[in-house]
C-alpha positions as MATLAB code, in Angstrom:
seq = 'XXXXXXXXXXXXXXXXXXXXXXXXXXXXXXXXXXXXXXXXXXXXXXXXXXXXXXXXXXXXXXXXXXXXXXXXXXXXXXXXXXXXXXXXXXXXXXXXXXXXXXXXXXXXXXXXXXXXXXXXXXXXXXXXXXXXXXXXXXXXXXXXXXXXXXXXXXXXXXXXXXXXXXXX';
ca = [
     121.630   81.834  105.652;
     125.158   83.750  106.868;
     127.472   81.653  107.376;
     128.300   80.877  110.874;
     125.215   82.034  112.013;
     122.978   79.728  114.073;
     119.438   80.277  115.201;
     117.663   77.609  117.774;
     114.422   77.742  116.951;
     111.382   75.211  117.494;
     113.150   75.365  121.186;
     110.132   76.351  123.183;
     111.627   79.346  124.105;
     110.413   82.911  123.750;
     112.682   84.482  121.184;
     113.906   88.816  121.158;
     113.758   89.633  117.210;
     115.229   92.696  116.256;
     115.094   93.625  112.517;
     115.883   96.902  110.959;
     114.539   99.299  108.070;
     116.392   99.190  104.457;
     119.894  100.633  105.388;
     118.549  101.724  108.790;
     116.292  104.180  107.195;
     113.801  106.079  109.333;
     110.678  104.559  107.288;
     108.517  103.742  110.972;
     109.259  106.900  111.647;
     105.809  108.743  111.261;
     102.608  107.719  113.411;
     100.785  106.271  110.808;
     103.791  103.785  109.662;
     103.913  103.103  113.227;
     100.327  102.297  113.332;
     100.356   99.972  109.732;
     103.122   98.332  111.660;
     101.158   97.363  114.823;
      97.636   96.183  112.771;
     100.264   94.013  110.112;
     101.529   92.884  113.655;
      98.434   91.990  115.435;
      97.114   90.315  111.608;
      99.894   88.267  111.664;
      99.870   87.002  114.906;
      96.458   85.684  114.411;
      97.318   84.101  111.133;
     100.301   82.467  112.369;
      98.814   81.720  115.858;
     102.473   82.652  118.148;
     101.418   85.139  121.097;
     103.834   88.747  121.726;
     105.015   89.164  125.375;
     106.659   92.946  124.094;
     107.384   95.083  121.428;
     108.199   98.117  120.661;
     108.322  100.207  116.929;
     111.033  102.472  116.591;
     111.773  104.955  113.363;
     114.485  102.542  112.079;
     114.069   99.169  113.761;
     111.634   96.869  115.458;
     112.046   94.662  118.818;
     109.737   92.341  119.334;
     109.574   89.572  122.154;
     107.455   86.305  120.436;
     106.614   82.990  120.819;
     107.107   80.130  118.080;
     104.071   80.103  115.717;
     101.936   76.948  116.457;
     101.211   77.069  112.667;
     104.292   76.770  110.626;
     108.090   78.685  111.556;
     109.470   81.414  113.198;
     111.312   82.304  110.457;
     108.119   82.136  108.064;
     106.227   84.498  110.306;
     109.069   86.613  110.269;
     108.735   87.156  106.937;
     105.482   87.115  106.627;
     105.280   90.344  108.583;
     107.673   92.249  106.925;
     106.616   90.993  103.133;
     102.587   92.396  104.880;
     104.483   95.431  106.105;
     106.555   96.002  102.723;
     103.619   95.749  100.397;
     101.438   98.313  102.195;
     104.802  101.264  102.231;
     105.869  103.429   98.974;
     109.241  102.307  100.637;
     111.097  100.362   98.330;
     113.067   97.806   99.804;
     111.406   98.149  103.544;
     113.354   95.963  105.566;
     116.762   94.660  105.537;
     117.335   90.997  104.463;
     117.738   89.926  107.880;
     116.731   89.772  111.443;
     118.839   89.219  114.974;
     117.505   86.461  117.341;
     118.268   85.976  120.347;
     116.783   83.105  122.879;
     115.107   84.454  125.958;
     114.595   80.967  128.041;
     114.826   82.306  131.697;
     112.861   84.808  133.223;
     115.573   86.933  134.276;
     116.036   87.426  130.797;
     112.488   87.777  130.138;
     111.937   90.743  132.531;
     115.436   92.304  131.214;
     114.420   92.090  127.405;
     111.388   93.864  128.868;
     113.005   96.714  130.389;
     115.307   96.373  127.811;
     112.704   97.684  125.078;
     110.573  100.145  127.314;
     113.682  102.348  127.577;
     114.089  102.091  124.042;
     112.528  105.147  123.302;
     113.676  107.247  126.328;
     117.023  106.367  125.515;
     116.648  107.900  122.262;
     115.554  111.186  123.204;
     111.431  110.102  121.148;
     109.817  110.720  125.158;
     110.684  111.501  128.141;
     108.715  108.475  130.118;
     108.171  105.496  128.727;
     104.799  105.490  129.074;
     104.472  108.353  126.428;
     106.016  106.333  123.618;
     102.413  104.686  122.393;
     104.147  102.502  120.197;
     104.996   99.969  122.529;
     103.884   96.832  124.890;
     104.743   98.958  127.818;
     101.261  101.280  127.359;
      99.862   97.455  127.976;
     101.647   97.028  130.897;
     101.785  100.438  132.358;
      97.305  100.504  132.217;
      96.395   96.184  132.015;
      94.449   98.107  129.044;
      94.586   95.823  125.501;
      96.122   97.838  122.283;
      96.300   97.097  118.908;
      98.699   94.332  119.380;
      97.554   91.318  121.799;
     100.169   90.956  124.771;
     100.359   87.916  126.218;
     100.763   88.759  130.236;
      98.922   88.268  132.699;
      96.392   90.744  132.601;
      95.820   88.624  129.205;
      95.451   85.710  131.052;
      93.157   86.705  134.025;
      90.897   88.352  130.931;
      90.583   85.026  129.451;
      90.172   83.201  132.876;
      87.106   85.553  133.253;
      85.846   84.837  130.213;
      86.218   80.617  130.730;
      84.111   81.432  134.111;
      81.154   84.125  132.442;
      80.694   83.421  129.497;
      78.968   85.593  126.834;
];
């Protein structure tokens, strides 16, 4: 670990993990890396059982807004993603060595690190509205439709309230 640097996790809180490509490389940068990305995504959330509140895949870097894992650490899903990611890309290395984390523990913060994300690719000249950008949790906010990726919100939740009251 780099010295001085201090990560609370097992906290409870939801956590903003940003983590880049190899020397910032554009490696996410074509659809179907962007795609890989969201199915290693959505695999690994089931393995390691943590739910996603937001995300979004840019060319060089990844945000994503996560729970702690009910099976095992952060930090092991963490890499468990990007090891999934890494072995499926001609890319050699993927990822850099390390990730940013940052504690999201109000909702002010929440809804920020939201918005935060869905301008993301707006900001960067990829779209023009955020809704356009496909790789994102905002298309599952924008339509209550589910994606790839499983966002927890709560169209999620009224979903699986239906589903408690009818089921199959």
């Amino acid at each position: 670990m780099t010295l001085g640097l201090v990560r609370y996790q097992e906290s409870g809180n939801l956590h903003l993990v940003t983590f880049s490509c190899y020397q910032r490389q554009p490696f996410l940068r074509t659809q179907r890396a962007r795609n890989l990305f969201e199915e290693t995504l959505e695999r690994m959330r089931q393995k390691h059982d943590f739910f996603i509140t937001g995300y979004v895949i840019m060319p060089e870097h990844v945000h994503l807004l996560l729970s702690e894992p009910r099976k095992g650490s952060l930090a092991i899903s963490l890499h468990a993603i990007k090891l999934s990611m890494s072995k499926q890309s001609p890319e050699r290395p993927f990822w850099q060595a390390r990730y940013y984390d940052f504690n999201v523990y109000t909702e002010k913060k929440r809804v920020e690190k939201l918005r935060y994300m869905r301008r993301n690719p707006v900001k960067r000249g990829l779209v023009e509205k955020a809704e356009e950008w496909r790789w994102s949790s905002f298309q599952h906010y924008f339509t209550g439709e589910p994606g790839v990726v499983e966002i927890e919100s709560s169209y999620t939740a009224a979903k699986r309230d239906r589903a408690l009251i009818n089921p199959p």
